[in-house]
N, C-alpha and C positions, 0 to 999 in steps of 0.2 A: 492587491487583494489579500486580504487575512485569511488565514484559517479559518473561515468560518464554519464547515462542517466540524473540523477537528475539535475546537476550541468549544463551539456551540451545544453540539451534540447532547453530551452525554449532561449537560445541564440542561438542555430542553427535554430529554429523555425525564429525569429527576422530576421539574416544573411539573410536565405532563402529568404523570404518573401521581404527584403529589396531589393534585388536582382531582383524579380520577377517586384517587383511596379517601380522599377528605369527604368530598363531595355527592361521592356514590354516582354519581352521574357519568354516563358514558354516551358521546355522540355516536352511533351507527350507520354508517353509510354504505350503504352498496353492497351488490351481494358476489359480484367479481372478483377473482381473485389469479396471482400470478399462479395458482398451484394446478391451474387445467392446465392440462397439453398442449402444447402448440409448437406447430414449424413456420419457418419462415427459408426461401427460396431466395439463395443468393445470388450477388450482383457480381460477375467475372471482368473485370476491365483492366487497362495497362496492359494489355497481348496477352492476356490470361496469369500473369505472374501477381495480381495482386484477386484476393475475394476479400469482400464487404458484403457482412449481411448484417440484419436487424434482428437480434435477438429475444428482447422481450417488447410484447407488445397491447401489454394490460392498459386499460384507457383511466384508471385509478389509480395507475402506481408511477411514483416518479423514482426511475432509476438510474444507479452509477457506479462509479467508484467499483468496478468488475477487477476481477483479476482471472487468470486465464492459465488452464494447465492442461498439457497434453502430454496422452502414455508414450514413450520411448518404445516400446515394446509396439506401439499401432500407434501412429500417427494422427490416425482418423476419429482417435478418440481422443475428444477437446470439453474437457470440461472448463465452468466458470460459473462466480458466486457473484453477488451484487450485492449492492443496498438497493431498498425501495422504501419512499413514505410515501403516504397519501396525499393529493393532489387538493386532498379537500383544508377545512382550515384546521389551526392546529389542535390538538387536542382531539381530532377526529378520529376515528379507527373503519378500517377497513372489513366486513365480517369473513372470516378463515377459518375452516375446521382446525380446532378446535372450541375458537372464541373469536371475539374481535381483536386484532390487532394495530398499535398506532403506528409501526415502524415492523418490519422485518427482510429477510436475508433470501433472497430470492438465490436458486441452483439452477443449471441449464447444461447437458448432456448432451453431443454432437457425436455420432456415428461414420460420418461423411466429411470430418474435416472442416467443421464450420456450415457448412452447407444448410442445413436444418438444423433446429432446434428444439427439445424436447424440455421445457419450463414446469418447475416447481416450486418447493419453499423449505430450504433447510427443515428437518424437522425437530422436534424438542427444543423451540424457541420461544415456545408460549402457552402460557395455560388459563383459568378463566379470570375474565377481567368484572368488575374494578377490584377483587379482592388482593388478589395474588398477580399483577402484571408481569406478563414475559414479555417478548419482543424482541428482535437481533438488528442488529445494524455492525456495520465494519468489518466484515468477514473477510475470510483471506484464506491463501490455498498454498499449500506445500506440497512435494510428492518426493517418498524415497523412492532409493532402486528398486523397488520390489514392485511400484505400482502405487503400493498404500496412497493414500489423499490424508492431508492432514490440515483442518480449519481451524481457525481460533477465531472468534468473536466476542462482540460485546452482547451480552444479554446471556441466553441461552434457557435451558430449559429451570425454570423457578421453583424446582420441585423438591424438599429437605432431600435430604440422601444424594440427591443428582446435584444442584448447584450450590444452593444457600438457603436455609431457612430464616433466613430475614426477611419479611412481610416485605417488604419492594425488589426493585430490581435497582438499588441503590449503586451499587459500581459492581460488575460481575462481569467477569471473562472465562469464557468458557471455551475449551478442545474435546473435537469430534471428528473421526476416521471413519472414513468409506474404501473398502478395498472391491469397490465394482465400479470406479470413476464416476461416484456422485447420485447412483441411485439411490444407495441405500445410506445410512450414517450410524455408528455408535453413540449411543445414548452420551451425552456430554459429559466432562470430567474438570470442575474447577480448574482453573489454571490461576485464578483470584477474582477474591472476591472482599466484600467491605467488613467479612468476622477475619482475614488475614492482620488488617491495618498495623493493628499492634506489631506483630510480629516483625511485619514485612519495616516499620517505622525503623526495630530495633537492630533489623540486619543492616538495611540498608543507610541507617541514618538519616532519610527522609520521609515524613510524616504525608505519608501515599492517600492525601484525601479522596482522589478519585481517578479512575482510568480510562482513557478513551481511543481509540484508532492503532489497534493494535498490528504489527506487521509482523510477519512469520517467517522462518526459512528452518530450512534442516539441512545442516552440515552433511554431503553425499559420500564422505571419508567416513565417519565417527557415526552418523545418522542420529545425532545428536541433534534435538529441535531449542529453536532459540526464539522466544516470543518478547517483543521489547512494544510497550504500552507508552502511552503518555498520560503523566497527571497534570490535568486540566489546571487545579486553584492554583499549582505553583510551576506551572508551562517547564514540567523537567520530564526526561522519557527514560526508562530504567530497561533491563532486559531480565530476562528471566531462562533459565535450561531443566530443560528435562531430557534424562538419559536415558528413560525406559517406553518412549513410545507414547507422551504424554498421559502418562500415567502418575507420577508425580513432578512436581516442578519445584527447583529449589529457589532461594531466595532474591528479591526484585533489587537488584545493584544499579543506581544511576552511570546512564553511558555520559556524564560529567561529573564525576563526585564532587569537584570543587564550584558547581554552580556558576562558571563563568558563561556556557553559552544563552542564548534566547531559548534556544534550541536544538536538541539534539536529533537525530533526522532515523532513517531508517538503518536496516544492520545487513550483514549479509555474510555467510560464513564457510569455509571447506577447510581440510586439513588439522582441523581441531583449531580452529584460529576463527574467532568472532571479529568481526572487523566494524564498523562505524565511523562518522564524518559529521562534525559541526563548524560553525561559525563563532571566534573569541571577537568579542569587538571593547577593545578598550575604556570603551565611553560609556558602556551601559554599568547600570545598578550592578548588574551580577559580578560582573569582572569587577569593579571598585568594592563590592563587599568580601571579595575572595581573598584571604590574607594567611598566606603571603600567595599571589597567583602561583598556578602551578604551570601555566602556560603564558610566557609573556612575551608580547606583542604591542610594538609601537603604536602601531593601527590596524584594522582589520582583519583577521588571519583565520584561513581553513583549516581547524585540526584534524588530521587521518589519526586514527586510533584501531589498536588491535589488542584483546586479552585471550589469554590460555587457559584463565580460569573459570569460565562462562561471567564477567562482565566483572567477576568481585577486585580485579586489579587491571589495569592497562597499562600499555605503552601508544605515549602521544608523540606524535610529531606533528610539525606545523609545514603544510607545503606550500611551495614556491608560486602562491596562487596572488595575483592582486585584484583588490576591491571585490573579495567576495561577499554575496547580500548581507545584510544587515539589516535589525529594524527593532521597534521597542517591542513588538508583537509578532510571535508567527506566523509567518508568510508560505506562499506556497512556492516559494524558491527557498529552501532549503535543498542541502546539499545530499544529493543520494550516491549511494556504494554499492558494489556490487565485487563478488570475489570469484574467481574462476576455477570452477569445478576440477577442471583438467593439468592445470599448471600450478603446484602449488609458490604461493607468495605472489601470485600474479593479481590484483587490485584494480577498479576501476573507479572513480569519483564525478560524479556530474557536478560541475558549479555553475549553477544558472546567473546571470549577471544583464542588467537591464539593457545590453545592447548586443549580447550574446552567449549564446551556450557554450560552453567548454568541457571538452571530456579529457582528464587527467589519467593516465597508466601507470603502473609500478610494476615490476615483475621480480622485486627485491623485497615485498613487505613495508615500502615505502622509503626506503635508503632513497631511492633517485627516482625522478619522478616527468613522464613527456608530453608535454599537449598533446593529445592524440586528434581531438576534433575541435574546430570552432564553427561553428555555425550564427552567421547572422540573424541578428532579428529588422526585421524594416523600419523607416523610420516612422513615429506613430502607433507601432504594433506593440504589444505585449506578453513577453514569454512566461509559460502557465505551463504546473503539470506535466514534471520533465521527469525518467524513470530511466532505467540503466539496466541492462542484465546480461551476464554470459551464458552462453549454451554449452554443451556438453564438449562439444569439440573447439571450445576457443573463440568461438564465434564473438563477440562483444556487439551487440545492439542498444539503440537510445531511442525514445521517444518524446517528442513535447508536442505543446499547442501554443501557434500563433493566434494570440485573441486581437482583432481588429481595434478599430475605433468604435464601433457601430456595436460592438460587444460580440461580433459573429468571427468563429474562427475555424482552423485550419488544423490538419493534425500529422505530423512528418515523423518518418522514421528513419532510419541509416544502421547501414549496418559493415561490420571491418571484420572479414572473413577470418582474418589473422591477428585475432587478441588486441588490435590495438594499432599495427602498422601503419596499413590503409583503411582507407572506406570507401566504398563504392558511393552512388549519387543518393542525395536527399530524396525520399518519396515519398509524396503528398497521400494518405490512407485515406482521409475523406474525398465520397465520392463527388462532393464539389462542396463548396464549403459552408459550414454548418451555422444556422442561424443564431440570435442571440438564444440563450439559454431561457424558456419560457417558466423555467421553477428557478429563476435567478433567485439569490438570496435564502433559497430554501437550500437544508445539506442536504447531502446526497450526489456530491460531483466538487469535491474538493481535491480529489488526487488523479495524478494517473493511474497509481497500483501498480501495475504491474505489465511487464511481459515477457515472454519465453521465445527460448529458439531452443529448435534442434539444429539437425546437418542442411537442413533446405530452406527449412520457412520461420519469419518471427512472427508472432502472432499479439496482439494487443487488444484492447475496447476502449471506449469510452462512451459517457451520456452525452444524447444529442436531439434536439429537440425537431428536428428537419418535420416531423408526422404530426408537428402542434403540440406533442406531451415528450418529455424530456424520456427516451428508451434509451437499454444498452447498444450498443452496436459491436461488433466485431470484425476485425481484419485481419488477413493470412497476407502474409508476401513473401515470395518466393525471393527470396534474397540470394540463395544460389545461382540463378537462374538471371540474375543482375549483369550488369557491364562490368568491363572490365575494372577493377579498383583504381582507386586516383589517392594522390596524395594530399589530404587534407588540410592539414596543417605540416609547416616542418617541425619538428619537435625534438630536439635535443634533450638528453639528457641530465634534471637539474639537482644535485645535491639536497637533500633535507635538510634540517633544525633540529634536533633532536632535545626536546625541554625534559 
């Protein structure tokens, strides 16, 4: 399965909207919208140590692609953003105070730990159509020590002074904080946008046609925010830093400068150390155009990468990974990272592979390197949508989904109390397993995103269509509260490559 959210997007967005501004025409549909209230009453099962509930549940909006943050300071309070399009055909918009919208970024605020949910609509995402289209899609959620929430999205508010005074919503990424866990939000602050191009061409050496699916983190040492985009026309993803609280952001550096991967994937950072993970494959255009390569590889090879400079230099090494994915186009097995709050130089690497998942550890910065997990996939099944993250105390959790034949699938998490050691037993989150996807082929449920842990519980989502319209859904697992730990793979420690 491609990226077809990632890749699609922000050109269906463009089409759209080109359409809309040519033609003055706007389809109206519906007067529903995610921005009422609502709760929903969770489902307690596995002896109480796992909650599922169903978070948004608008009969107009197809949602996904959630990511999920809760305060350290109150556990009970779980925020989560999403995407939502309309269910209707494309080109349709949904009507939202303040206009109709064709695409936006749905919020949802939990008091209770998941339990209920209180649903809205990021705000300053959109202004009136067809002149001036707004609209958000791809949002994502960070939190420093302090509490603050930090979002960066595609779209955001279209309004000169706030985003861009360019007549479209041509390529625009925008950051906005809320320091009341998602009620309320600071009006947006460019993070880039398409009057950058020039600039960002000249820092970075690549001509940044457009950006889509942005992923977020803040460094919890340095509190330093690290926002890395992908440019769709030439499938390369870049990172970007800002040191003052997204207030300004310096220049977009490719986490490949020498264009050898398909793909370069998501970031994750502590200690003043931005970390990153791709796939070199010998064979492809990119790697034959790279001269002289800067990473080489007989055949297919995972690079772990880490800079000090916020993205503008690296240090790559190749790890001891075989037959990591490959393909002429991005795929939704690419390779994710994740760095450990608590231990500095401690790294985590998911490398999805068509017969199973693998989670790779470093506690050196990538000198040495130990399967820490493998996880099968069945035979006939498809693994989709795999995501990595450490919690404050070391914790290391993983999540994917098993997609059937039937296209109906399953959603497992695990988690290793101790960074990486052990892991206790796989646990199936859906609460029985989830139909085929009824907005198949529509974006809106292209990744996992995300998930969190504290000291007790990981917490994740995903879209699932079980109610006949594609909703978020949400699950808590008490992963403290688990079996005793087992040893999942034996993992030896294996020496680097250092290119």
């Amino acid at each position: 399965m491609t990226y077809t959210g990632r890749t699609k997007v922000r050109r269906r967005l463009a089409l759209v909207f080109g359409l809309i501004a040519s033609s003055g025409l706007l389809a109206q549909v519906g007067a529903q919208s995610q921005a009422s209230t609502q709760s929903r009453a969770g489902t307690l099962s596995d002896g109480g140590r796992l909650l599922v509930t169903q978070v948004t549940t608008s009969p107009e909006w197809s949602s996904g692609e959630g990511w999920i943050i809760v305060d350290p300071r109150n556990p009970q309070l779980v925020t989560a953003v999403w995407t939502s399009f309309p269910y209707k055909a494309p080109g349709a918009a949904i009507t939202t105070p303040p206009g109709p919208s064709p695409v936006e970024c749905g919020v949802g605020y939990s008091t209770d730990g998941g339990r209920t949910w209180d649903v809205s609509a990021l705000p300053y995402q959109r202004v009136g159509l067809p002149v001036n289209p707004g609209g958000c899609a791809d949002p994502t959620l960070a939190d420093a020590p302090d509490g603050t929430l930090y979002s960066v999205f595609d779209g955001g508010s279209v309004i000169p002074g706030v985003g861009t005074s360019y007549p479209t919503l041509a390529s625009l990424d925008t950051v906005s904080a809320s320091r009341d866990q998602g009620r309320t939000w600071s009006q947006p602050k460019t993070v880039w946008s398409v009057e950058y191009r020039a600039d960002n061409t000249v820092e970075s050496r690549d001509p940044d046609a457009e950006f889509d699916r942005p992923w977020l983190v803040i460094d919890p040492v340095t509190r330093t925010l690290y926002a890395s985009f992908s440019d769709d026309a030439l499938v390369q993803r870049v990172v970007l830093a800002s040191h003052d609280d997204g207030v300004t952001w310096g220049p977009a550096y490719p986490l490949d400068p020498d264009f050898q991967s398909i793909w370069g994937d998501t970031i994750s950072a502590a200690f003043g150390v931005v970390a990153a993970a791709y796939t070199v494959d010998p064979n492809s255009l990119e790697y034959k155009a790279s001269h002289p390569p800067e990473v080489t590889c007989n055949q297919a090879c995972a690079v772990f990468e880490t800079s000090t400079s916020d993205g503008k230099t690296w240090s790559r090494t190749v790890m001891p990974v075989d037959n990591p994915p490959v393909g002429s186009t991005p795929t939704t097995l690419g390779l994710e990272v994740a760095a450990d709050p608590s231990t500095k130089g401690r790294f985590a690497v998911v490398v999805p592979q068509s017969s199973d998942l693998q989670v790779w550890v470093t506690s050196d910065t990538g000198a040495t390197w130990k399967l820490a997990l493998t996880a099968n996939v069945p035979g006939g099944d498809t693994l989709l949508h795999t995501w990595v993250g450490f919690g404050s105390t070391s914790a290391l959790g993983v999540v994917w989904r098993i997609e059937h034949a039937d296209k109906s699938y399953d959603v497992y998490a695990d988690v290793s109390p101790d960074g990486g050691t052990t892991f206790g037993p796989q646990v199936e989150l859906t609460p029985s397993t989830a139909p085929p996807d009824v907005a198949s082929g529509a974006p809106g449920d292209d990744c996992a995103c995300n998930l969190y842990l504290d000291g007790k519980y990981l917490y994740t989502s995903w879209g699932d269509s079980r109610t006949g319209q594609r909703q978020l859904w949400f699950a808590r697992y008490d992963w403290a509260g688990q079996s005793a730990p087992s040893s999942a793979v034996a993992g030896s420690s294996i020496g680097r490559v250092r290119r």
